[in-house]
C-alpha positions in Angstrom: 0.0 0.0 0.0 1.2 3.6 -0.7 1.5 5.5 2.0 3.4 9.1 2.8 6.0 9.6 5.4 6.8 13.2 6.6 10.4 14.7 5.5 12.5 17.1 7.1 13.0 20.5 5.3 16.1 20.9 6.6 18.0 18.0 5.4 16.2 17.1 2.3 18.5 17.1 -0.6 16.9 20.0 -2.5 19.5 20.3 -4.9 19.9 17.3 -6.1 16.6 15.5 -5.6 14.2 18.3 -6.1 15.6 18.8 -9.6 14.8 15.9 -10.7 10.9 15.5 -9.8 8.7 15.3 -12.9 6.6 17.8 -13.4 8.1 20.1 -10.7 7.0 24.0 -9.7 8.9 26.6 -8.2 5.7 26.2 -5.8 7.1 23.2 -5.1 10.6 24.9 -4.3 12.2 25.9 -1.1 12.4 29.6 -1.7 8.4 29.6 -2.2 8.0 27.4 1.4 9.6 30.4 2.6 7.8 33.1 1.0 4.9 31.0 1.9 6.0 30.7 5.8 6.9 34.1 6.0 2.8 35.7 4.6 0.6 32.6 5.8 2.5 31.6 8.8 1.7 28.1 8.7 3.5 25.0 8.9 5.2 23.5 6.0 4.6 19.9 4.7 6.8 17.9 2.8 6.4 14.3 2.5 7.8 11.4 0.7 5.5 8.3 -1.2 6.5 5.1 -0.5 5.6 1.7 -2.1 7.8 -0.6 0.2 11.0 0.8 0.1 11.2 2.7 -3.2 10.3 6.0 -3.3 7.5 6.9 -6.2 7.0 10.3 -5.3 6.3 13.6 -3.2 4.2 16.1 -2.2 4.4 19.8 -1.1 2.0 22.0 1.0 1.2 23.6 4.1 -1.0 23.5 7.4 -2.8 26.8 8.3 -5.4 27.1 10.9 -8.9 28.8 9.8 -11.9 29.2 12.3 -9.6 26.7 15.0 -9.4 23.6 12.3 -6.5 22.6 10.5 -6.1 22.5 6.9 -3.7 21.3 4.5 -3.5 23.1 1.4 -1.4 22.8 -1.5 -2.0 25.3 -2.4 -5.0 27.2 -0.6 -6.7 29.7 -2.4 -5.5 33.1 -0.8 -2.1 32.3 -1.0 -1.1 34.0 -4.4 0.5 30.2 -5.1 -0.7 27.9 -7.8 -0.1 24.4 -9.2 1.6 22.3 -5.9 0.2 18.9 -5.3 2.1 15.9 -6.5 5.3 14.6 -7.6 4.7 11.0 -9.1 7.0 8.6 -11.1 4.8 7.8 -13.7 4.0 3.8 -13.0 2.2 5.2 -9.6 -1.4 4.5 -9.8 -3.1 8.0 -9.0 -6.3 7.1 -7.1 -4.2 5.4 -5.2 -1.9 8.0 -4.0 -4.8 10.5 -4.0 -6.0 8.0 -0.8 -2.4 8.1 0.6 -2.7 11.8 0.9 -5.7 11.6 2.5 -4.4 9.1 5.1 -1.7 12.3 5.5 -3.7 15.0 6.0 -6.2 13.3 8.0 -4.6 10.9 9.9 -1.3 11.6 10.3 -1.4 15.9 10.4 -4.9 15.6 11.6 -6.3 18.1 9.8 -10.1 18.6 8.7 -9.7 19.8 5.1 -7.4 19.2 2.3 -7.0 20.7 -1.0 -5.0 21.0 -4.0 -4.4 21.9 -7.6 -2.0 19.3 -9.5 -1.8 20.7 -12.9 -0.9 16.3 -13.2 -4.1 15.4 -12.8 -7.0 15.7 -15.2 -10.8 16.7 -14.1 -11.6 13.3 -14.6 -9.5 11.6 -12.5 -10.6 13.9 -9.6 -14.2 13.0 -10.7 -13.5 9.4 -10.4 -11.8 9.6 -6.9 -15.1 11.5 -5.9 -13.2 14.7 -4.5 -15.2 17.9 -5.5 -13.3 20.5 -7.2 -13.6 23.7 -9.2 -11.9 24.3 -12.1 -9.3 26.9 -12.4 -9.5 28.5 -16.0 -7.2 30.2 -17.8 -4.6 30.6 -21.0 -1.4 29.0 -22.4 0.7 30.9 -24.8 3.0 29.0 -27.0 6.4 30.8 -27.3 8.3 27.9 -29.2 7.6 29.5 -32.8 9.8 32.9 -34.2 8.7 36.5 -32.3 7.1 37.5 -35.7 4.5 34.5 -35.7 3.7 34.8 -32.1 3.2 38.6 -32.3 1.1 37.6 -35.6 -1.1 35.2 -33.5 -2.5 38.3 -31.3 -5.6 39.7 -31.8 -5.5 42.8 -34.4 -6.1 45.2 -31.9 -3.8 44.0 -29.6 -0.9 44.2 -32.2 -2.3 47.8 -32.6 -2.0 48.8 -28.9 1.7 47.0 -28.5 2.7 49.5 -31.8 1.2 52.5 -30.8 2.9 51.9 -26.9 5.9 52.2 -28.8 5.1 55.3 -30.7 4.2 56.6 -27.6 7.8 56.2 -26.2 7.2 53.9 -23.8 10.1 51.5 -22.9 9.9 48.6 -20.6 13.1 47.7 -18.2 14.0 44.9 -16.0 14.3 45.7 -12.7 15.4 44.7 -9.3 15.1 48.1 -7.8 13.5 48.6 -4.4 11.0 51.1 -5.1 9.3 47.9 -7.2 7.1 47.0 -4.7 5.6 50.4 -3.9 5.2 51.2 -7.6 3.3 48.3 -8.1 1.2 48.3 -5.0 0.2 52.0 -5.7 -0.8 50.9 -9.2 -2.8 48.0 -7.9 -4.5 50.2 -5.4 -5.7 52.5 -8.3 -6.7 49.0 -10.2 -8.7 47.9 -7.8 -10.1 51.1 -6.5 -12.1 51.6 -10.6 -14.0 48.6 -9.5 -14.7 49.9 -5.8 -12.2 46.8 -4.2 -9.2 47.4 -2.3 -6.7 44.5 -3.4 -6.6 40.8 -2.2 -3.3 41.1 -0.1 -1.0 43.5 1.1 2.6 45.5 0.2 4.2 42.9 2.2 3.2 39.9 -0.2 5.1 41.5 -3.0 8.2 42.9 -0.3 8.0 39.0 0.5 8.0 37.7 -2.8 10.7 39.7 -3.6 12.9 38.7 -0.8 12.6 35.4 -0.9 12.0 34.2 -4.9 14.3 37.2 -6.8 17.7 35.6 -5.0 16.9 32.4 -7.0 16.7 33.7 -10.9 13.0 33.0 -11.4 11.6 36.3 -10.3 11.1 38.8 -13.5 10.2 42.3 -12.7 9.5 44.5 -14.8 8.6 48.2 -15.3 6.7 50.3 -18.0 7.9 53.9 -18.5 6.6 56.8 -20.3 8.6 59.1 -22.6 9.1 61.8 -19.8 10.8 58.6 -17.8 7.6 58.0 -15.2 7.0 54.6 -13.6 3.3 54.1 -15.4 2.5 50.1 -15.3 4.5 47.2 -13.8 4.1 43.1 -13.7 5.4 40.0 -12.2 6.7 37.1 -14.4 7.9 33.4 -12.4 9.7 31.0 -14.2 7.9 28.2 -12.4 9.5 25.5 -14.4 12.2 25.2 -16.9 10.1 25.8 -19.3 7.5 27.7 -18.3 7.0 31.1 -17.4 3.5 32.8 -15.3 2.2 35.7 -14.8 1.7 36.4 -11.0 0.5 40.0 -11.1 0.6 42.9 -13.3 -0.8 47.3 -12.8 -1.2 50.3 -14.1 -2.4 53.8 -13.4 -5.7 54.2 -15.0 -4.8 57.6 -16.4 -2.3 56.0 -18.6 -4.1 53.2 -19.7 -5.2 55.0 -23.0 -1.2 54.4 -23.7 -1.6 50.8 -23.6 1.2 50.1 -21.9 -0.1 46.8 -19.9 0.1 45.1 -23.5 3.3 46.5 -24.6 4.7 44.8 -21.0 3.1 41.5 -21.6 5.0 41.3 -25.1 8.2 42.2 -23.3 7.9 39.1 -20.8 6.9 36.6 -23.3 10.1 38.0 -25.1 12.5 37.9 -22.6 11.2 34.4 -21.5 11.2 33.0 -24.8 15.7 34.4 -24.7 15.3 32.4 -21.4 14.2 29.1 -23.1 11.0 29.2 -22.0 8.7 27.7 -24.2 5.1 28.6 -22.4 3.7 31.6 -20.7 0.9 30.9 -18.4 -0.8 33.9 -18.6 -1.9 33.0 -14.5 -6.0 32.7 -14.6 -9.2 33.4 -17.1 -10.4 36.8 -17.8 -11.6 38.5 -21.2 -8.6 40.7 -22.2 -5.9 37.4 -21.7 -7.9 36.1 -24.8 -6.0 38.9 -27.3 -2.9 37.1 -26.9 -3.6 34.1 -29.0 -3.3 31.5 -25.7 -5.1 28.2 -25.3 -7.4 27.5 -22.9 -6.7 25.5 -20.1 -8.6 24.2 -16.9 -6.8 23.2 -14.1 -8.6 21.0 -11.0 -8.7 23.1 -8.0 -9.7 19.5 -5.7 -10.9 19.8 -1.9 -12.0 17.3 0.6 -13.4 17.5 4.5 -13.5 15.0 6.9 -16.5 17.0 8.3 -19.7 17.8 6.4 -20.3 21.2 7.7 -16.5 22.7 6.2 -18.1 23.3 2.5 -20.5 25.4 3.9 -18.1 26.8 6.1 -15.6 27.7 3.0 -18.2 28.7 1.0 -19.8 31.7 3.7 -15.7 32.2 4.2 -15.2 33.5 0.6 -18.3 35.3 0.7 -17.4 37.0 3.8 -14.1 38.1 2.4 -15.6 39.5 -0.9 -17.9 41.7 1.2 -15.5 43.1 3.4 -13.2 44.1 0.1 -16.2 45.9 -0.7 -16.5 47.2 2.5 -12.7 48.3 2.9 -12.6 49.9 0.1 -15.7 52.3 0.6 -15.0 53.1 4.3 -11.4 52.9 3.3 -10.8 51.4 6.8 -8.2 48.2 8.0 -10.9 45.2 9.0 -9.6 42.4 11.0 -8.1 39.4 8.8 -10.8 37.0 7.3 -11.8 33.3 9.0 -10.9 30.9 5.3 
């Protein structure tokens, strides 16, 4: 029987194992436990799958206490983190390690609720292991063919806005300055403040991101400015993999949008990744105006599971709850204590 046994952080061969794991994240990664430890202050999980002796796999993820029960997520949503889960060799039988990390969370960690999102595992097989999930939409952008054709693939008026940013004199530069993070939570502030939110997380997410990803190489920063040399958009580019690159967060001031200098910064990072020998750009989540890049769709299981029936309805009045008081911050322009889940 499979079955997972808990690892120490602090002596697990990183380097030389962690490399190696098919289908591997840098969510998966040491610097992002960190970053992780240091904004959801939970406790980190790493654990090896056993079949006898042999080792067939590992997972990544973290215990966080919400409304006094524990929960393993990997990720959880809230966490600005995406596809964790699974490392499996590829002979291991999935349902069956699906049950072995039930066994973990709620036998061995003793927690109440588990999810995950394993970009490894289809919709289906969730289905068939009778976990509910919600599917986590969004776009792929194939950088493996020449800059011309990729540009080409946009949507007309896409390629229109990218040319007229650059008749406009906007130039984008990579950056590791410090001012980043307060350029780009300003920007955000002003994003969120058109559709009467205040944003999802604080300055100290992106200070912490910072600190603890950009030291490893797969943090891309980047920073939009106009022709008279002002700071007007920025984004946020991983390189979760070696060969693909996602977009974690991107802003601008409203007054400037008519510039279009969001688009000309997403052609930039699909550039610079494709120089990096990245051959995908997850473009990080659905929404309308990720369609003018020419991506394909993708869904992604977002799975959960409770040993207690009341935790669904719990989550679900959770999330309500925290949309509410965004609405709520915003308009009163107040600091409410932190959400329950």
């Amino acid at each position: 029987m499979l079955a997972f046994e808990r690892l120490d952080l602090e002596t697990f061969p990183w380097g030389e194992v962690h490399a190696a794991l098919p289908g591997r994240t840098l969510f998966q990664s040491p610097g992002w436990i960190e970053f992780l430890q240091a904004t959801q202050k939970g406790e980190p999980v790493l654990a090896a799958l056993r079949n006898g002796s042999s080792t067939v796999g590992y997972f990544t993820g973290m215990v966080v206490r919400k409304f006094g029960l524990k929960i393993l997520g990997s990720p959880f949503p809230g966490w600005s983190t995406s596809y964790m889960g699974m490392n499996l060799q590829p002979e291991v039988h999935k349902p069956s390690a699906l049950d072995a990390l039930k066994r973990l969370a709620f036998t061995d960690l003793g927690c109440a609720h588990l999810e995950f999102m394993d970009r490894k595992f289809s919709e289906q097989e969730i289905d068939d292991c009778g976990l509910d999930w919600t599917p986590l939409n969004g776009f792929e952008v194939d950088l493996t063919p020449d800059e011309d054709a990729i540009f080409e693939n946009f949507r007309p008026p896409c390629r229109q806005a990218i040319r007229k940013a650059i008749r406009s004199g906007l130039v984008v530069e990579d950056t590791d300055g410090p001012s980043f993070a307060e350029e780009y939570y300003s920007q955000l502030v002003d994003v969120f403040a058109k559709q009467h939110l205040v944003p999802t997380y604080g300055i100290d997410r992106v200070q912490q991101l910072i600190h603890h990803i950009l030291p490893t190489g797969d943090l891309l920063l980047l920073r939009v400015r106009d022709a008279a040399g002002r700071c007007i958009a920025t984004g946020i580019f991983l390189l979760i993999s070696p060969t693909t690159m996602y977009f974690w967060g991107g802003a601008s001031w409203r007054g400037d949008q008519l510039l279009r200098p969001n688009d000309l910064l997403m052609w930039t990072a699909m550039k610079i990744g494709k120089t990096r020998g990245m051959k995908v750009m997850d473009l990080g989540g659905a929404g309308d105006y990720k369609k003018k890049f020419g991506g394909r769709p993708i869904s992604v299981p977002w799975a959960r599971v409770s040993s207690k029936i009341f935790i669904p309805a719990l989550r679900s009045t959770a999330q309500t709850w925290f949309r509410l008081r965004q609405r709520l911050q915003s308009r009163l322009s107040i600091e409410l204590p932190p959400a329950g889940m």
